[in-house]
N, C-alpha and C positions, 0 to 999 in steps of 0.2 A: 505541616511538615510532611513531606514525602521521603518513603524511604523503600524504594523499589528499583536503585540502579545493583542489585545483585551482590555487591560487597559495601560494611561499614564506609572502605575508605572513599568511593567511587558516591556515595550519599552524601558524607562530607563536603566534595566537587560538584556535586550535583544542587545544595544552598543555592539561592540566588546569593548571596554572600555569607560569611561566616558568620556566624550565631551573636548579635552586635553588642550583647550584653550578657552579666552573668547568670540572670535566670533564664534567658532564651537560649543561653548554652546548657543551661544545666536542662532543661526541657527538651534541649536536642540529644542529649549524652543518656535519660532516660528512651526516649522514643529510638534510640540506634539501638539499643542493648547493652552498650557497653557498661551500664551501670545499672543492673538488677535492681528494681522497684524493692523503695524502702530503702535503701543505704542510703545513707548520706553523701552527699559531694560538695566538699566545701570549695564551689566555684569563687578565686578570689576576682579583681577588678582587671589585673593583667589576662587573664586565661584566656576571653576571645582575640585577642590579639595574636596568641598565640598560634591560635586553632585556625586563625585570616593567615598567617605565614604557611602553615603546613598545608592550608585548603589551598595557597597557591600554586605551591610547591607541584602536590600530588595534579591540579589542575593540566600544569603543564605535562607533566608525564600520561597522563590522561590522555590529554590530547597527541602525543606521540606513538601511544598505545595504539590506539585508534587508529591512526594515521598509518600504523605499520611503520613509526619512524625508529629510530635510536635515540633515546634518551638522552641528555647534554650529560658531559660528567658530571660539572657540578651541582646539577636536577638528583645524580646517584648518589653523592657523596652528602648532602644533605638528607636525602631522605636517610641514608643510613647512621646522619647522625641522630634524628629523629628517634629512627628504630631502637637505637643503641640502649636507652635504661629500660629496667626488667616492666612489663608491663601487669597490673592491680593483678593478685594470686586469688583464684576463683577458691570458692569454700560452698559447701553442703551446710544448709541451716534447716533447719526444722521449724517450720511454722504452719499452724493450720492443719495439724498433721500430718502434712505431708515434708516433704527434703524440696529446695529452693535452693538456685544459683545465687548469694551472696559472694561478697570481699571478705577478705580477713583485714582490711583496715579501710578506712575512707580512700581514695586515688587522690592521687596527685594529677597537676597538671603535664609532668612528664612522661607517667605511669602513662594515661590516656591517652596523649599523644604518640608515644612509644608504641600503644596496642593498635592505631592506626595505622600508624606507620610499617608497622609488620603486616599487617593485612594487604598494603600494598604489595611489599616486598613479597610475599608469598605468590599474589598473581601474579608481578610481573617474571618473574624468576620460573613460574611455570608457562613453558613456550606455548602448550594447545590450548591454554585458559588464557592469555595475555592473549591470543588470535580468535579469545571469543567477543574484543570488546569492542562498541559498536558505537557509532555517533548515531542518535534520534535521526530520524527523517523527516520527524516534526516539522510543519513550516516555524519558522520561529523559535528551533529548538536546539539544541547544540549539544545536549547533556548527553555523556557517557556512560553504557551500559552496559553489564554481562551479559551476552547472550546464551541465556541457559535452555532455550525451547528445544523442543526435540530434534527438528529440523534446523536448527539454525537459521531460522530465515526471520527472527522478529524485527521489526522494524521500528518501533516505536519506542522509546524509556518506557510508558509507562501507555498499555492499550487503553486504559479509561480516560484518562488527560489525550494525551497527543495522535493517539490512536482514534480516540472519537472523534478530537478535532476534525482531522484528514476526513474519515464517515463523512461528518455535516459536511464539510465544505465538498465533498465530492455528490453528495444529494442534493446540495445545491448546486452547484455545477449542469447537474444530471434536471431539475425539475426548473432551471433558469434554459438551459439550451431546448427543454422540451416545449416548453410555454411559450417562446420564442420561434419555434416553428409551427406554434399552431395556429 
């Protein structure tokens, strides 16, 4: 699992598809953050279904984003029904001696979806971070990303995946045209 397109919700969209089962989701909802190591998440049987509707949802806006397009209304009106219930309440726990980001209860599958779905709304709604988001240049790559480098110029989702690709294939490019002329 990869988890370098800048925001939870854009990692979500970034799956080759939604999490197809309920330990592969509960292994995704650990590795995003949204559920601090050691709580519990009592992922039931419906949940990726769920999480495959809003990874579509958010896909398509995604790709509007990117695009510099305008979002469909009803792309809006879903995600903010999404957004709508309160998302799992962060709690200070103590363990190890040290303070740790726990829940004050297990999440729901609305809860978490909910905190996704805000995370969208938050980028899209801000106009100079919704203009930082970026389609891979990847051959073969399509995934949407926040461009947070200094410059603004990154190119890739992800410099070690799609970024190295590009490398090899242009050093081979570069030692096939040179072998070829010699």
């Amino acid at each position: 699992m990869r988890f370098d397109a800048g925001r939870v919700w854009l990692d979500l969209v970034a799956t080759e598809k939604a999490p197809p089962d309920p330990d592969h989701l509960a292994e995704w909802l650990y590795g995003s953050g949204l559920v601090p190591a050691h709580t519990p998440v009592p992922v039931a049987d419906d949940w990726p279904a769920r999480f495959a509707a809003l990874r579509t949802l958010l896909g398509r806006l995604a790709d509007a984003g990117a695009d510099g397009a305008e979002p469909a209304p009803r792309d809006i009106a879903a995600l903010n029904a999404f957004a709508r219930p309160a998302p799992p309440a962060p709690t200070a726990v103590r363990a190890d001696g040290a303070l740790h980001k726990g829940l004050a209860a297990p999440p729901t599958c609305e809860e978490l979806l909910a905190a996704i779905a805000r995370d969208a709304v938050d980028l899209l709604t801000d106009p100079p971070a919704r203009a930082r988001l970026r389609r891979c240049e990847g051959e073969h790559c399509a995934r949407v990303y926040l461009d947070t480098s200094r410059g603004r110029r990154r190119r890739w989702c992800s410099s070690e995946v799609c970024g190295n690709r590009e490398r090899v294939a242009r050093h081979r490019r570069r030692t096939t045209f040179t072998a070829s002329q010699g």
